[in-house]
N, CA and C atoms as an extended XYZ file, in Angstrom:
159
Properties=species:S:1:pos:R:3:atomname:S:1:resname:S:1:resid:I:1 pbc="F F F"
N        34.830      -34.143       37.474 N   UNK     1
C        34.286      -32.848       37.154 CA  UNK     1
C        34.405      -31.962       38.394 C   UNK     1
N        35.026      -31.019       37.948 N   UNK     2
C        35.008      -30.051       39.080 CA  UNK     2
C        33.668      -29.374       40.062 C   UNK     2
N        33.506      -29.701       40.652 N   UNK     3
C        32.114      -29.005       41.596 CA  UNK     3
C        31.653      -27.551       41.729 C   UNK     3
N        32.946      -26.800       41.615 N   UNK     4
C        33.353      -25.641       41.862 CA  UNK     4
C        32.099      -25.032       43.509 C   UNK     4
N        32.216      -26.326       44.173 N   UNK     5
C        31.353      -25.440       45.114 CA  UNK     5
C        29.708      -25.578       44.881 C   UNK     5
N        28.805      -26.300       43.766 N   UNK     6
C        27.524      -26.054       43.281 CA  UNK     6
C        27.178      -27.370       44.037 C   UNK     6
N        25.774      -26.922       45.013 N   UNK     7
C        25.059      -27.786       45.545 CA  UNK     7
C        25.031      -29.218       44.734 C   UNK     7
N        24.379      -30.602       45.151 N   UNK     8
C        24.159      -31.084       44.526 CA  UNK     8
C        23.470      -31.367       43.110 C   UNK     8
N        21.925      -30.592       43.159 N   UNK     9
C        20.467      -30.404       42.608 CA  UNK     9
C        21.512      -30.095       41.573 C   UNK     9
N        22.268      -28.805       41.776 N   UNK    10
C        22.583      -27.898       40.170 CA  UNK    10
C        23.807      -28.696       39.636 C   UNK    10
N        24.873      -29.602       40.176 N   UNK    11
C        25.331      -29.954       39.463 CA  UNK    11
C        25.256      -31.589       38.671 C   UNK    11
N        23.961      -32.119       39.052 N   UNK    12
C        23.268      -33.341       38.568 CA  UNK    12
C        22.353      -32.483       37.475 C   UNK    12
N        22.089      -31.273       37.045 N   UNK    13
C        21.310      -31.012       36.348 CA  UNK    13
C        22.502      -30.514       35.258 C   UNK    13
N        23.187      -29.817       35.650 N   UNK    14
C        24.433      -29.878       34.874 CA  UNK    14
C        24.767      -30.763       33.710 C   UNK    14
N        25.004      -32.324       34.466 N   UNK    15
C        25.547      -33.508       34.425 CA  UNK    15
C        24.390      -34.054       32.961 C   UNK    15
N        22.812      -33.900       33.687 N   UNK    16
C        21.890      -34.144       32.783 CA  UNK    16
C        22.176      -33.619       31.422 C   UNK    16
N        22.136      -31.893       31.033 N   UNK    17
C        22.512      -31.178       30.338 CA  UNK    17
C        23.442      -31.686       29.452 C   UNK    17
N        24.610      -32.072       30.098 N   UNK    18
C        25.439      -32.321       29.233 CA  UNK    18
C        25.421      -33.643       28.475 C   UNK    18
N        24.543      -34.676       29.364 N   UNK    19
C        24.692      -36.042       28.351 CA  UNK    19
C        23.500      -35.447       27.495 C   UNK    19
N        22.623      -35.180       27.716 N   UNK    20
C        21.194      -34.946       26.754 CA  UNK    20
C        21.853      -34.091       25.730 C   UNK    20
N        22.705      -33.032       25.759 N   UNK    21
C        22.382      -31.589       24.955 CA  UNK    21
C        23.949      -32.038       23.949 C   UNK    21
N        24.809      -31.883       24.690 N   UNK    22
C        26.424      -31.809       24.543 CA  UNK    22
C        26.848      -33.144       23.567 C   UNK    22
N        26.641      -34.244       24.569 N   UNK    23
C        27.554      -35.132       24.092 CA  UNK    23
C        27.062      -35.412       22.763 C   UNK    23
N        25.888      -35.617       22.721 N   UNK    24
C        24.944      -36.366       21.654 CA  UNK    24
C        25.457      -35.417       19.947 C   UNK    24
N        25.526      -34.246       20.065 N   UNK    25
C        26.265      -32.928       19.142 CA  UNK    25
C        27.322      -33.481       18.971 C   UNK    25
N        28.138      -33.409       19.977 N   UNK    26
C        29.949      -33.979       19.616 CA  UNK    26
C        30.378      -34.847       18.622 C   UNK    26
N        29.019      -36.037       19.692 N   UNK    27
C        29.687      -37.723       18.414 CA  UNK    27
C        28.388      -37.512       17.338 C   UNK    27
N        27.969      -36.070       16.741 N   UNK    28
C        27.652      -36.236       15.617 CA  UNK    28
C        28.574      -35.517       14.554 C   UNK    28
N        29.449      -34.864       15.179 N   UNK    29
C        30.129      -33.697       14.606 CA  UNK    29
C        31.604      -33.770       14.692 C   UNK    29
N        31.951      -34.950       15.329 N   UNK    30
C        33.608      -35.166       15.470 CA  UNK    30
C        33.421      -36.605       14.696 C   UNK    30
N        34.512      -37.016       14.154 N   UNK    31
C        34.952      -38.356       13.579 CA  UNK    31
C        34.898      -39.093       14.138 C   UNK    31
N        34.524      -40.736       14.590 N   UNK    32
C        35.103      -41.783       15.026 CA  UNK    32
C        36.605      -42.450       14.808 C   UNK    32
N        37.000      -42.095       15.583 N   UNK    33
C        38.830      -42.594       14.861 CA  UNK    33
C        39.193      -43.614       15.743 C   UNK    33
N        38.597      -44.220       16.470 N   UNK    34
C        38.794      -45.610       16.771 CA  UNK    34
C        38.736      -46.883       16.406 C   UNK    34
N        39.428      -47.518       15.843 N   UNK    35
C        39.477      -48.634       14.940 CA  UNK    35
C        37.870      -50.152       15.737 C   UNK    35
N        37.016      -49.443       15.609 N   UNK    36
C        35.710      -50.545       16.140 CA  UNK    36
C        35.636      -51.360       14.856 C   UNK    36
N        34.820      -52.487       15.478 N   UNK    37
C        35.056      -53.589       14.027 CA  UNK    37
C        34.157      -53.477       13.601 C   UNK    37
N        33.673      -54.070       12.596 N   UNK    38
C        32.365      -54.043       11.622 CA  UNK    38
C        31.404      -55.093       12.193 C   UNK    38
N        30.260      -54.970       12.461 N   UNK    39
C        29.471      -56.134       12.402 CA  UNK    39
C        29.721      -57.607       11.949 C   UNK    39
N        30.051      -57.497       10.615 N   UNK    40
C        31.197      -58.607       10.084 CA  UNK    40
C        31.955      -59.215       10.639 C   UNK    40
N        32.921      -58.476       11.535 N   UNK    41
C        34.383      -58.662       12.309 CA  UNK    41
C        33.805      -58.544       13.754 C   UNK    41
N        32.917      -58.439       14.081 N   UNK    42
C        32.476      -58.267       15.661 CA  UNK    42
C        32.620      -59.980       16.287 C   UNK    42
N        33.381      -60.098       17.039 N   UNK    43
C        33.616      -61.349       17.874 CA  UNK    43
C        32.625      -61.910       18.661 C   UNK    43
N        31.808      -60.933       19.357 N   UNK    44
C        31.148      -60.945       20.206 CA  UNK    44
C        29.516      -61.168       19.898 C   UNK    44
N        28.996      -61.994       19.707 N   UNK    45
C        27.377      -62.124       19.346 CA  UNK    45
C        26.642      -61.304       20.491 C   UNK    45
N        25.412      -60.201       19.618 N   UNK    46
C        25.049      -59.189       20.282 CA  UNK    46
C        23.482      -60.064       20.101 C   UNK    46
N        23.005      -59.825       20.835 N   UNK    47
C        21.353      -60.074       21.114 CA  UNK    47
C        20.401      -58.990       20.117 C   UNK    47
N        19.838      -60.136       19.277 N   UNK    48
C        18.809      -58.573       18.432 CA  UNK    48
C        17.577      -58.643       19.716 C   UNK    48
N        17.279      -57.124       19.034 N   UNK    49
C        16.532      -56.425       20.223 CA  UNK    49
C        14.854      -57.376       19.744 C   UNK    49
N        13.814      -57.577       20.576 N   UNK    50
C        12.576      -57.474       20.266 CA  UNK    50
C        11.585      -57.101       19.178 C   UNK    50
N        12.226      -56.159       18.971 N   UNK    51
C        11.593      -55.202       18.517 CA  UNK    51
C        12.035      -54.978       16.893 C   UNK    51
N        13.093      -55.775       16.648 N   UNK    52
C        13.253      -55.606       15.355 CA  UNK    52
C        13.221      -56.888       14.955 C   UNK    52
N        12.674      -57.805       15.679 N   UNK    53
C        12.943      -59.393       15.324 CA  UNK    53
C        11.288      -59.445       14.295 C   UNK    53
C-alpha cells in the first residue's frame, strides 16, 4: 500500500477502516469464484469451536 507520505497513526487507521468497513462489503457483494471445497470434500479436519459443541 502506498504511504503516500501519511504518518504512521493515519495510515494504521486507514488500514483499520478498510478491513472493518471495505473488505467485509466486497466479499458480500462480489461472487466467490474460487473453486473451495465443500465441507463434504474438505481434506482437512477443522476443530469445532466450543461454543457450538
Amino acid at each position: 500500500m502506498d504511504s503516500a507520505g501519511l504518518p504512521f497513526h493515519r495510515k494504521s487507521e486507514v488500514l483499520r477502516l478498510t478491513a472493518a468497513e471495505v473488505l467485509p462489503q466486497l466479499r458480500h457483494e462480489l461472487p466467490d469464484t474460487l473453486p473451495w471445497p465443500s465441507a463434504a470434500e474438505d481434506p482437512v479436519p477443522r476443530p469445532v469451536p466450543e461454543a457450538a459443541r
